[in-house]
N, CA, C and O atoms as a DFTB+ gen file, in Angstrom:
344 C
 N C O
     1  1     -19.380      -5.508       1.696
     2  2     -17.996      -5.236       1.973
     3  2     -17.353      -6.434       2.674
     4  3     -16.200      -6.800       2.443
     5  1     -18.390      -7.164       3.765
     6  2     -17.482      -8.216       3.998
     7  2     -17.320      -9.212       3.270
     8  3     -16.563     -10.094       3.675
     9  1     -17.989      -9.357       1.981
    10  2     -17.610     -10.440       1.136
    11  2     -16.424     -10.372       0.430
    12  3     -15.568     -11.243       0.277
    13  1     -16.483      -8.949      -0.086
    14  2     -14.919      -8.113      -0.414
    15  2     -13.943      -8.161       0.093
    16  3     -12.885      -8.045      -0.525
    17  1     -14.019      -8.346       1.377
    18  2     -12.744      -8.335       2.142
    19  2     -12.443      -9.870       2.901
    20  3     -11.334     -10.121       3.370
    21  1     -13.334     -10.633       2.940
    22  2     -13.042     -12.192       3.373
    23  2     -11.661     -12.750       2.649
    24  3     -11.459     -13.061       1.476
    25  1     -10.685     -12.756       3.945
    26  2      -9.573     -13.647       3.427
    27  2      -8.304     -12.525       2.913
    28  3      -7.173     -12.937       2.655
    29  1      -8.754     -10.805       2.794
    30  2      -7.825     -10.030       2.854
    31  2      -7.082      -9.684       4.328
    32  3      -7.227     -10.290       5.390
    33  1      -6.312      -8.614       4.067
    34  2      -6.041      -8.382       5.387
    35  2      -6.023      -6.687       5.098
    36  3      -5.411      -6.330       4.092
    37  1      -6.681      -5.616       5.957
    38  2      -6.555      -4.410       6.101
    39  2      -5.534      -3.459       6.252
    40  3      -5.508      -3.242       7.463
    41  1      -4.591      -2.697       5.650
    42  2      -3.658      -2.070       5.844
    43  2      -3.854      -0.512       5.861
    44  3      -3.934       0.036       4.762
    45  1      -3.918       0.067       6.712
    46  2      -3.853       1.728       6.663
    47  2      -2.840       2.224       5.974
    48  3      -1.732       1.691       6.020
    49  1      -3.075       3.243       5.291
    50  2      -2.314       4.247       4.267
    51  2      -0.704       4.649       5.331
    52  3       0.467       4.704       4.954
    53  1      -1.274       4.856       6.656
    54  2      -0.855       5.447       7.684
    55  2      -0.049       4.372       8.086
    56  3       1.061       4.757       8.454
    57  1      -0.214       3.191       8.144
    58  2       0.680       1.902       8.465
    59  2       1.500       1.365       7.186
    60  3       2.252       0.402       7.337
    61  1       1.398       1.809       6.278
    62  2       2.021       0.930       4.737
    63  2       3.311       1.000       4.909
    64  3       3.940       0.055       4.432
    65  1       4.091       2.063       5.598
    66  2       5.485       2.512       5.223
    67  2       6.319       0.718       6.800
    68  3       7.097      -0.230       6.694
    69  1       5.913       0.997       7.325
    70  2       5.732       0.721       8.715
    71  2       5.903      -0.887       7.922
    72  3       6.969      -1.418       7.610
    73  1       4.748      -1.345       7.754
    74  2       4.422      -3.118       7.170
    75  2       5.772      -3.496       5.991
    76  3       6.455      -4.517       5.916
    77  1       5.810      -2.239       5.160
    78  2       6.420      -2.768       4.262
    79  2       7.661      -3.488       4.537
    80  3       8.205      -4.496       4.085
    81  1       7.995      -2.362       5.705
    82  2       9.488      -2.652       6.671
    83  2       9.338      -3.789       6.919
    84  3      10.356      -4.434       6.667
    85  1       8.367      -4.489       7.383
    86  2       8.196      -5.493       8.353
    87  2       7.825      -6.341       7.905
    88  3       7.872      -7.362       8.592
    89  1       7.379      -6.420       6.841
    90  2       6.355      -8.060       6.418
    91  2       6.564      -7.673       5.156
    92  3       6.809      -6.634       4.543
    93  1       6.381      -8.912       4.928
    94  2       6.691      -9.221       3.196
    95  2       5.329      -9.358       2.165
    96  3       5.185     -10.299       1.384
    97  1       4.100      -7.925       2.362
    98  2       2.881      -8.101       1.805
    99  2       2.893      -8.712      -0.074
   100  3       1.929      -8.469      -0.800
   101  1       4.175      -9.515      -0.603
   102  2       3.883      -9.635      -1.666
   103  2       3.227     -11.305      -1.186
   104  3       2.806     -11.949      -2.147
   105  1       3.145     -11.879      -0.042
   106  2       2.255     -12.800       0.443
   107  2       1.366     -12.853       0.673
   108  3       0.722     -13.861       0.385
   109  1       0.729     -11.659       1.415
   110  2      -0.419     -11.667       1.542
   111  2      -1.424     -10.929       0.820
   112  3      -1.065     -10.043       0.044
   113  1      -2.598     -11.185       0.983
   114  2      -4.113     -10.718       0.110
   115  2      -4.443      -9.231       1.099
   116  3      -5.314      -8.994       1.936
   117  1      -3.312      -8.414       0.554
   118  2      -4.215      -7.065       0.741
   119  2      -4.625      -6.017       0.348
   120  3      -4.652      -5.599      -0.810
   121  1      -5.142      -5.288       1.765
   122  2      -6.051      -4.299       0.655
   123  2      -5.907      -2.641       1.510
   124  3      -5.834      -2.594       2.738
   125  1      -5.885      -1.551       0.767
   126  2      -6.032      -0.128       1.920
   127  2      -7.329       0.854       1.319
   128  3      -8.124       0.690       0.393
   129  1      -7.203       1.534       1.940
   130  2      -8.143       2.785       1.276
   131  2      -7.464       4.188       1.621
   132  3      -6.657       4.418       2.522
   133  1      -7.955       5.001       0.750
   134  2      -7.334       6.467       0.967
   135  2      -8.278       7.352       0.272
   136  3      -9.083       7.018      -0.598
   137  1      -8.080       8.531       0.765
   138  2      -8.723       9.892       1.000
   139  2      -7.655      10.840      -0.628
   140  3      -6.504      11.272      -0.562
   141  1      -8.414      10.864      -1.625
   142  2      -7.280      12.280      -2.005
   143  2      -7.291      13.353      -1.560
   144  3      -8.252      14.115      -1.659
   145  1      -6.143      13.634      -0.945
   146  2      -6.333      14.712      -0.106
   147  2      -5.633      15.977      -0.567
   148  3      -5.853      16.984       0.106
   149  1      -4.865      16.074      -1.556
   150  2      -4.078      16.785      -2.787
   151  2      -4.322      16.495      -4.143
   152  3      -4.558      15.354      -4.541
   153  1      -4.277      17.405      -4.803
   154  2      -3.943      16.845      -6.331
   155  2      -3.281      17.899      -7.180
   156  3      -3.826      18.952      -7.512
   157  1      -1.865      17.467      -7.555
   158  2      -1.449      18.177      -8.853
   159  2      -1.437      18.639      -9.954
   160  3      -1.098      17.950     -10.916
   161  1      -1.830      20.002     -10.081
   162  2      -1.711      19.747     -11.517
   163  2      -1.009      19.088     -12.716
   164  3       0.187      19.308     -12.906
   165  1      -1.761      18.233     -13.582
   166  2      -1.214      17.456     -14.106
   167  2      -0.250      18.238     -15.205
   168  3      -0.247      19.226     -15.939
   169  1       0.721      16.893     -14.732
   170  2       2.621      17.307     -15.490
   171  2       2.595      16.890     -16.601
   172  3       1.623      16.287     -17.056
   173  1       3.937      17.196     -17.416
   174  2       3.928      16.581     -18.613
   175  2       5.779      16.337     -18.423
   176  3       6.691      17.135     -18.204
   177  1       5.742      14.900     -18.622
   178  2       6.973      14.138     -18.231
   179  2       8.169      14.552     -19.627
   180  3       7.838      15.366     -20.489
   181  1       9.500      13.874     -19.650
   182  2      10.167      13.996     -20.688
   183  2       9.999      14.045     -22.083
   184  3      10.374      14.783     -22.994
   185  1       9.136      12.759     -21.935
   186  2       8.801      12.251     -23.039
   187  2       7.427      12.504     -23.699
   188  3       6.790      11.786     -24.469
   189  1       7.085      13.987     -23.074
   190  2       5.499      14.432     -23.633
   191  2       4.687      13.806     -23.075
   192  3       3.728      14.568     -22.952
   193  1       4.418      12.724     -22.578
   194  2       3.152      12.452     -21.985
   195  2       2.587      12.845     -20.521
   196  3       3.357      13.039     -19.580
   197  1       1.499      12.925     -20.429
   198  2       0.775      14.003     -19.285
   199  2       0.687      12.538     -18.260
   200  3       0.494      11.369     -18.594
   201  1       0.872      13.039     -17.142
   202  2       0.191      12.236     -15.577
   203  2      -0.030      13.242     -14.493
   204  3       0.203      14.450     -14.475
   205  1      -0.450      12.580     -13.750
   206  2      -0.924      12.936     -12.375
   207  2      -0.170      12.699     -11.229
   208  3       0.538      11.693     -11.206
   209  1      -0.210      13.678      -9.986
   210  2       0.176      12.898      -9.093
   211  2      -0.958      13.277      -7.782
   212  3      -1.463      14.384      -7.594
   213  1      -1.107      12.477      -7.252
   214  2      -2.340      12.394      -5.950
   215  2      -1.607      12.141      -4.675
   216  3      -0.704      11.304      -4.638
   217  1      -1.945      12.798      -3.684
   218  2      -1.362      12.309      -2.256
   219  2      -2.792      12.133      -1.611
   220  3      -3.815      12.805      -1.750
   221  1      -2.440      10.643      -0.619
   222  2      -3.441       9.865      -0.534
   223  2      -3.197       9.902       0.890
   224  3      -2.091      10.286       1.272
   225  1      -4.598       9.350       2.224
   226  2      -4.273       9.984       3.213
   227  2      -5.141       8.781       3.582
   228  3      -5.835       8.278       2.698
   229  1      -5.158       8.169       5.098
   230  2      -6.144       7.481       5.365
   231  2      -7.359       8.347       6.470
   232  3      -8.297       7.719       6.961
   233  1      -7.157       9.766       6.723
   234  2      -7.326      10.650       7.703
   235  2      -7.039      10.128       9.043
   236  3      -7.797      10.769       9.770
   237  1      -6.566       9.561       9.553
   238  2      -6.004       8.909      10.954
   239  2      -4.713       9.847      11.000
   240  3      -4.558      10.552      11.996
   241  1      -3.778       9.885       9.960
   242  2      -2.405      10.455      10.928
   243  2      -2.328      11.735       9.269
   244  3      -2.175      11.236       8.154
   245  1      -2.452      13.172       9.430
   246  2      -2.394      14.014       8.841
   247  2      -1.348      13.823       8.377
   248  3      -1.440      14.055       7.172
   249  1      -0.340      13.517       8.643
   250  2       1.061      13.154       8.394
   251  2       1.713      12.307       7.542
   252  3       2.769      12.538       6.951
   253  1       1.078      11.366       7.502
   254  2       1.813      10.348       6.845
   255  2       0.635      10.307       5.831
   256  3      -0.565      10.130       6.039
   257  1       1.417      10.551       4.507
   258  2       0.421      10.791       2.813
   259  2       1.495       9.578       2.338
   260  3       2.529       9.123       2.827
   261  1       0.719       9.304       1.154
   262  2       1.134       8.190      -0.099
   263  2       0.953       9.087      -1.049
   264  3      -0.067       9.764      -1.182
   265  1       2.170       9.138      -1.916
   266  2       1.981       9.537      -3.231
   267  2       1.700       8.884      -4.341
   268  3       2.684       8.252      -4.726
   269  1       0.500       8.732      -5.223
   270  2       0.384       8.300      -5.739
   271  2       0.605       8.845      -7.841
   272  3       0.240       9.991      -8.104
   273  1       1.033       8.177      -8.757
   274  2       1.514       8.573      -9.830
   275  2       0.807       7.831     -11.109
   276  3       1.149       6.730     -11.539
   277  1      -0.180       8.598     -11.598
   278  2      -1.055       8.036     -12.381
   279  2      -0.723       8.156     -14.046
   280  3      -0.776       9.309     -14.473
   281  1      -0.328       6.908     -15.208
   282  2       0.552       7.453     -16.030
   283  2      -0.703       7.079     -17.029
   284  3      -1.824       7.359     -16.606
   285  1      -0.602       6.531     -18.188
   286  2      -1.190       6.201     -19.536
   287  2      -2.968       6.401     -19.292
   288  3      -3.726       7.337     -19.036
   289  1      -3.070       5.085     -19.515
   290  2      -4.944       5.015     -19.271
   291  2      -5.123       5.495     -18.210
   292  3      -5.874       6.463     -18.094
   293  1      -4.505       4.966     -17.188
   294  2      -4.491       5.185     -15.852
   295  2      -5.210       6.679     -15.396
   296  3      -6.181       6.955     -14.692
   297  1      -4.063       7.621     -16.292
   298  2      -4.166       9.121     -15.647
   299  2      -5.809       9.767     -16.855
   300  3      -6.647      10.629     -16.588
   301  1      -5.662       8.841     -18.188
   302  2      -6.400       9.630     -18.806
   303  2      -7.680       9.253     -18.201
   304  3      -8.613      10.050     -18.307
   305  1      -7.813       8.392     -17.719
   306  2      -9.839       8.095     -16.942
   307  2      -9.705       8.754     -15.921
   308  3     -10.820       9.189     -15.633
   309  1      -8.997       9.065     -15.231
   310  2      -9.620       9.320     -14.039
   311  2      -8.851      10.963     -12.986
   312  3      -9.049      11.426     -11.863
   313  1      -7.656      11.459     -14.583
   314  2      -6.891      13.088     -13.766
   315  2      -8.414      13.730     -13.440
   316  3      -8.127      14.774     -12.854
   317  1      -9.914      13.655     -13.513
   318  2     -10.476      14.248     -13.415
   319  2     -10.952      14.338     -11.973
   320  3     -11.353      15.414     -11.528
   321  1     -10.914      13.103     -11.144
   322  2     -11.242      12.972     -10.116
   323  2     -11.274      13.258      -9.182
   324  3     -10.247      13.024      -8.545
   325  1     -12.532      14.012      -8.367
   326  2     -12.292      15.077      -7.271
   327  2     -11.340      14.972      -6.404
   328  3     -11.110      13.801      -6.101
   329  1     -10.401      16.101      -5.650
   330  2     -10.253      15.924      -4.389
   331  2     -11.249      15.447      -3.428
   332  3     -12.375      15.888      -3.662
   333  1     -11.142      14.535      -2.231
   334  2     -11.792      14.327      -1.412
   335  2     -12.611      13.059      -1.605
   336  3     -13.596      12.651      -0.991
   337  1     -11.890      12.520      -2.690
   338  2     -13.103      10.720      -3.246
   339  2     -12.126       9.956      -2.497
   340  3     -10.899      10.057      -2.518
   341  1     -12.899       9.140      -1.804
   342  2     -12.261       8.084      -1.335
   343  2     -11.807       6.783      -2.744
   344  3     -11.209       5.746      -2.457
């Protein structure tokens, strides 16, 4: 992991809203992790095609979730994916 992360910088799920305000991360090399801590049943948009949506959590602040919106390949590998995978 620390080879993985040499030269990133760490951002909590729980801090993203916060940084974005504040710093301009399309500069820097980073990286977060999250908890699914919800999952929707998957929708089917205007235009017929199915996605997902996931709310993502870093477990530090119960409060503050990321929604996340999984569309094409994206949603078809992986709408299967437990609640609770990091």
């Amino acid at each position: 992991m620390d080879r993985k992360m040499a030269n990133r910088k760490l951002i909590r799920l729980s801090q993203l809203k916060n940084k974005l305000a504040t710093e301009n991360l399309e500069e820097i090399d980073w990286v977060t992790f999250g908890v699914i801590v919800r999952k929707v049943t998957p929708q089917s948009a205007n235009n017929g095609r199915t996605f997902s949506i996931w709310r993502l959590n870093d477990l530090r602040d119960l409060n503050e979730c990321v929604s996340l919106f999984l569309f094409g390949d994206v949603h078809k590998e992986h709408w299967k994916t437990d609640q609770g995978t990091v």
